[in-house]
C-alpha positions, -999 to +999 in steps of 0.1 A: +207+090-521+226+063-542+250+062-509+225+068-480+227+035-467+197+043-441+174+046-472+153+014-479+171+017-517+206+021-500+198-011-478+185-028-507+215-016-530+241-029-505+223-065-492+218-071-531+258-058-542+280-075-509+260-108-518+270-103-552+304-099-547+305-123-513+293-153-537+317-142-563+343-138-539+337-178-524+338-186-563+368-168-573+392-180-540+378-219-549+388-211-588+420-196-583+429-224-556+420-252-579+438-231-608+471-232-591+464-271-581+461-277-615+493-259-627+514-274-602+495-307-609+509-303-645+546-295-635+543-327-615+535-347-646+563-331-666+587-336-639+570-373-634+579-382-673+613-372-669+622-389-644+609-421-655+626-413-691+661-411-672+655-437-649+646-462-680+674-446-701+702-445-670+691-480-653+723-501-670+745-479-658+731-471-626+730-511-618+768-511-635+779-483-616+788-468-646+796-432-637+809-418-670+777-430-689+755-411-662+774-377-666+773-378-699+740-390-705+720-366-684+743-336-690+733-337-726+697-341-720+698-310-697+715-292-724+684-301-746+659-288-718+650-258-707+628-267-679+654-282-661+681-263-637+696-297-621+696-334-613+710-353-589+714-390-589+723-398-551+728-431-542+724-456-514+759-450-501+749-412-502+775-407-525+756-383-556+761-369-587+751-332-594+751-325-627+741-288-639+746-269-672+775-254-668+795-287-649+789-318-631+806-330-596+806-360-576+799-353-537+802-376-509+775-355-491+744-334-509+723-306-488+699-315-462+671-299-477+674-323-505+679-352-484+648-342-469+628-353-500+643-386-501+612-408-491+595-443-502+575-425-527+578-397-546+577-364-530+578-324-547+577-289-537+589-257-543+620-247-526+654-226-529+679-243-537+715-240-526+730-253-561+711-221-582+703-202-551+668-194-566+632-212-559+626-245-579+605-268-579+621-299-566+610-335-577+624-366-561+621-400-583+629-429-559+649-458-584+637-491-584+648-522-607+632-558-600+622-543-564+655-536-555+661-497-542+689-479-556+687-445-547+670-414-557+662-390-589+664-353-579+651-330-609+652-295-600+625-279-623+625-243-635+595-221-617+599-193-647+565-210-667+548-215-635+551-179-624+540-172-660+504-193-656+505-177-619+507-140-632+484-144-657+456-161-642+460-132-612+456-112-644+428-129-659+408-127-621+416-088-615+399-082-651+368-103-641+368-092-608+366-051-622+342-063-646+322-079-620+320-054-596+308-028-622+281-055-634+271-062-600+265-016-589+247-020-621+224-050-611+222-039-576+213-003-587+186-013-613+170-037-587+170-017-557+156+014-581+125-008-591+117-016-552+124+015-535+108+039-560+071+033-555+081+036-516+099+068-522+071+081-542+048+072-516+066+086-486+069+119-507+034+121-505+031+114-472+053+141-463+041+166-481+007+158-463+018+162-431+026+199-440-004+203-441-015+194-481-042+171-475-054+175-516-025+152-520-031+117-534-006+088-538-006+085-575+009+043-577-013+020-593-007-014-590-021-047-576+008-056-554+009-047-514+028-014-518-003-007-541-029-018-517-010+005-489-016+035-519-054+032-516-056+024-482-038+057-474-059+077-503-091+065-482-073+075-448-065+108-463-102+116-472-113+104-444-093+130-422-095+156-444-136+153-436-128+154-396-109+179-401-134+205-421-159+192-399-140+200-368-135+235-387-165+246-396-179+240-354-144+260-344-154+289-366-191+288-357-184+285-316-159+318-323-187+338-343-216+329-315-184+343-289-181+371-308-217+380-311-227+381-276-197+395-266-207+425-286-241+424-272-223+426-237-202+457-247-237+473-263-256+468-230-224+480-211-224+511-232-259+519-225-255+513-189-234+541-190-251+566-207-279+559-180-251+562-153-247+597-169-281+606-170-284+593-133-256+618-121-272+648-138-307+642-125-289+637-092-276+675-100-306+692-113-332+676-088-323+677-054-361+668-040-356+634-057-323+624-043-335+594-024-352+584-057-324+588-075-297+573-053-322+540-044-325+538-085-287+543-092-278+513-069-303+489-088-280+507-119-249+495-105-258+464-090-268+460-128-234+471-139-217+449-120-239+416-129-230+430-172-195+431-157-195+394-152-210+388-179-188+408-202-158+384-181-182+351-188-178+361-227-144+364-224-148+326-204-167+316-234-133+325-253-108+304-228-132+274-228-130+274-268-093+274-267-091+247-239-119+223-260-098+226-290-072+195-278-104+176-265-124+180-294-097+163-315-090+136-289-129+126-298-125+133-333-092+114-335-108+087-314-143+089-336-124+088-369-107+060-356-131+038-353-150+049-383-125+039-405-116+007-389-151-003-393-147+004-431-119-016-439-130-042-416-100-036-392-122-034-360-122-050-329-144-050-298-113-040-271-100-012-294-139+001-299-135+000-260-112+019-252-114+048-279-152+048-264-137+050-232-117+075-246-143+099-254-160+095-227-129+106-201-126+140-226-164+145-222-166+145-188-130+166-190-152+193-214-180+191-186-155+198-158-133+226-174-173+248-178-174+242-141-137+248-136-138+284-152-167+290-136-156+281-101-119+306-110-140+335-112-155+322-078-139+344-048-150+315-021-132+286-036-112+263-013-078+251-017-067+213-009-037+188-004-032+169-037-004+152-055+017+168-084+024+133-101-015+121-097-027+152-116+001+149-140-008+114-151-047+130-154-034+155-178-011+128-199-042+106-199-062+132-216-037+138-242-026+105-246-044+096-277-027+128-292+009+120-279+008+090-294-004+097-331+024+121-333+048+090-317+057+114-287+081+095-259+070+106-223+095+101-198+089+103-162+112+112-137+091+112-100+109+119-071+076+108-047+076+145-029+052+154+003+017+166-013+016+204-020-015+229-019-037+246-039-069+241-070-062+205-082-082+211-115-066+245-125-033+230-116-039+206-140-057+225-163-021+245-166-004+211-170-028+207-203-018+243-217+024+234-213+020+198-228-005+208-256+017+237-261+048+210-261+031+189-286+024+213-313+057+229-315+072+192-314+045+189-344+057+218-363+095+214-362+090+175-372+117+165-347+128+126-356+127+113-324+104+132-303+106+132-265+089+150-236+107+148-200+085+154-168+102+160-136+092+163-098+114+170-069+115+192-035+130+227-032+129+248-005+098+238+008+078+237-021+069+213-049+086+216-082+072+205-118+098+205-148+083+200-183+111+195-212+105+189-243+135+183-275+119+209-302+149+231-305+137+259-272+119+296-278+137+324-296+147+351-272+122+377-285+094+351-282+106+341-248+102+376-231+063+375-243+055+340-242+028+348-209+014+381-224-022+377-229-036+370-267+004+368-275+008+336-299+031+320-326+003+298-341-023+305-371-051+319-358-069+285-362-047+272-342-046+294-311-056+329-298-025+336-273-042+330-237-037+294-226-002+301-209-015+337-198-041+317-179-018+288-167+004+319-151-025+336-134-037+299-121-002+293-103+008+328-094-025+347-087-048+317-072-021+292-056+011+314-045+036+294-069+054+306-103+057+294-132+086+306-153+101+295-194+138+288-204+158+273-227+175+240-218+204+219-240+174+203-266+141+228-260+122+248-241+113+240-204+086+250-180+087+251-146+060+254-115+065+255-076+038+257-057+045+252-015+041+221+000+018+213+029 
């Protein structure tokens, strides 16, 4: 973690330590520029002083022309300093004396990177010099008496204390700037630890919730924002946790009241039979009431066959449970939603709007799916020309509100193909079971950046529907079953097996299509053809 830079402490940690180390870094360049300024600003004023001193001392004989005096003179003061390497005393005529420690000589003509220096005013810098073929730091005295110009003082200065001050103050800066970058971790660290922990604690929480561990409670106490966010989300928490043993308890009664007449079917079945038994023994045994008996056994039948249906409405009553589960929690989600908001005075009239709206659409989409499995177990029903993409947008509308609490990206891909036929509503009805069935897998895999691709285009005459989604694809074992009736991953809570067992009897049995599973590069994706027009 202390070098996960995508963490809010590592970007804390490094915005706090590189400005740190940036403002010392400004500091240290300006200090250590100034530092050598001031060194060489000192070596300047030594060099300065001894010129003037030899000027002063050498100005008879200079003016004299006194040659002897000069050699002597400054030879025996260069004897007496170390800091000194050379001199030269070159005149107007360009004649010069060089006088060193080990010699003097008189030249006619001196090097051209000391006649360089030779200005109006005085003028320095480092150089190598030809004479001790080594860097020095060369000093040029112009000599003036009365205002007259005589020539110039060249003082070639030793660099060996200079290099001293240099290495040590590059010494001095590497200590501080070792020191300072372990002071500045430690400051960074300490800082970015007190602002990212009650986050970290908090998104701990929040994690652990959304496995499912709703008991959880963020356990920061403080007066700040990050502690208003706690209780906000403590209250949030609650609030779904009610919804959601609310929405429970009516899933669990709906099931029992299934099961109950369900059985009640299978008891009146039973007994129909026996009496079907009787009915063929009395046909045996009593041939003068034959008539009788067959007239009565065809009201028997006609009586089976009206329990059959009912037997196949109970199992309805099943399919319409599973396929209210998604709405149900659209109008929870939606309900909650604005319960809360009106609580922590968050509410607005346009937002009431459209989660009213919201509601309303699911209701009237709970009220058509009744008539819907009613009208599939209908043998007259009529097929008709509708769009693919039109009844695709009607099943992402009604699972919008669900798409986007989980932060799922739909991407569309249309291709605008000729309108194909068959039932509109089951059509979409078997979009709702792939997407729901998209969602939740999405949902239970936490994928980061979740994405759902929808794609349309024409094939051989018919009208193709690809739904992708990025949650990783089935396992092979799973995928050979994934259309066997009552067959599901899920909890039991969660699902009983038969929404993609009735999506595949909707294309394949009612409209002539198919509707197939694979695994693509990032998931699992379905695909339905049904003939175009």
């Amino acid at each position: 973690m202390f070098f996960n830079r995508d963490t809010i402490f590592g970007k804390i940690f490094k915005v706090l330590f590189l400005a740190i180390i940036s403002f010392s870094t400004i500091f240290a360049v300006y200090f250590i520029s100034n530092q050598k300024d001031q060194i060489l600003r000192s070596l300047k004023l030594e060099a300065h002083s001894i010129a003037k001193m030899l000027t002063y001392a050498s100005s008879d004989a200079i003016v004299l022309d006194d040659g002897a005096f000069l050699v002597e003179f400054n030879y025996e003061f260069m004897k007496e300093n170390d800091s000194l390497k050379a001199l030269i005393i070159s005149k107007l005529d360009k004649t010069s004396y060089i006088i060193r420690k080990d010699g003097w000589a008189f030249e006619n003509k001196i090097d051209k990177i000391f006649l360089n220096g030779e200005k109006k005013e005085v003028t320095s810098r480092i150089i190598l010099s030809p004479i001790s073929n080594e860097n020095i730091f060369h000093y040029v005295f112009p000599i003036e008496f009365s205002g007259t110009h005589w020539g110039w003082l060249h003082l070639n200065m030793s660099l060996d204390n200079y290099n001293k001050k240099i290495s040590n103050m590059y010494l001095e800066f590497f200590t501080f700037f070792i020191i300072l970058l372990l002071l500045s971790m430690i400051v960074s660290y300490i800082v970015a630890k007190n602002f990212s922990n009650p986050i970290i604690r908090l998104n701990k929480v929040a994690n652990r919730i959304s496995r499912g561990h709703l008991e959880l409670r963020s356990d920061y106490k403080s007066s700040d924002e990050i502690g208003q966010l706690s209780d906000s989300f403590n209250k949030m928490i609650s609030k779904i946790e009610e919804s959601q043993a609310e929405l429970r308890t009516s899933h669990e009664d709906l099931e029992q009241r299934v099961k109950e007449r369900t059985l009640e079917l299978y008891e009146a079945n039973r007994k129909l039979q026996d009496n079907s038994v009787e009915l063929e023994e009395l046909n045996i045994n009593l041939d003068k009431k034959v008539k009788d008996e067959v007239e009565k056994r065809t009201k028997q039948e006609g009586l089976l066959i009206q329990q059959s249906r009912l037997a196949a409405m109970g199992e309805m009553l099943g399919n319409i449970a599973h396929q209210w589960r998604q709405p149900l929690s659209v109008v929870t989600t939606a309900a909650t939603g604005i319960k809360v908001e009106k609580e922590f005075g968050l509410s607005n009239e346009k937002a009431e709007v459209e989660k009213l709206d919201t509601i309303i659409k699911t209701s009237n989409f709970l009220s058509n799916t009744i008539e819907d499995f009613s009208n599939f177990f209908k043998p007259n029903k009529n097929k008709v020309d509708f769009s693919i993409e039109e009844r695709v947008e009607q099943s992402l509308e009604l699972v919008s509100a669900s798409l986007n609490f989980n932060h799922i990206c739909v991407k569309r891909e249309y291709s605008e193909i000729d309108k194909v036929y068959g039932f509109p509503n089951e059509y979409s009805q078997a979009i709702l079971n792939i997407l729901t069935n998209a969602k939740d897998v999405i949902v239970e895999n936490r994928i980061k950046e979740p994405l759902i691709k929808i794609k349309t285009y024409k094939k051989n005459k018919k009208g193709y529907l690809e739904i992708e989604d990025n949650a990783g694809g089935i396992k092979s074992k799973v995928l050979e079953k994934i259309f066997d009736p009552y067959f599901t991953t899920k909890h039991q809570s969660q699902g009983t097996g038969i929404g993609l067992y009735m999506s595949k009897m909707i294309i394949e049995q009612n409209m002539n299509g198919k509707l197939e599973a694979k695994n693509g590069k990032n998931g699992a994706i379905f695909i339905i053809s049904i003939p175009i027009i």
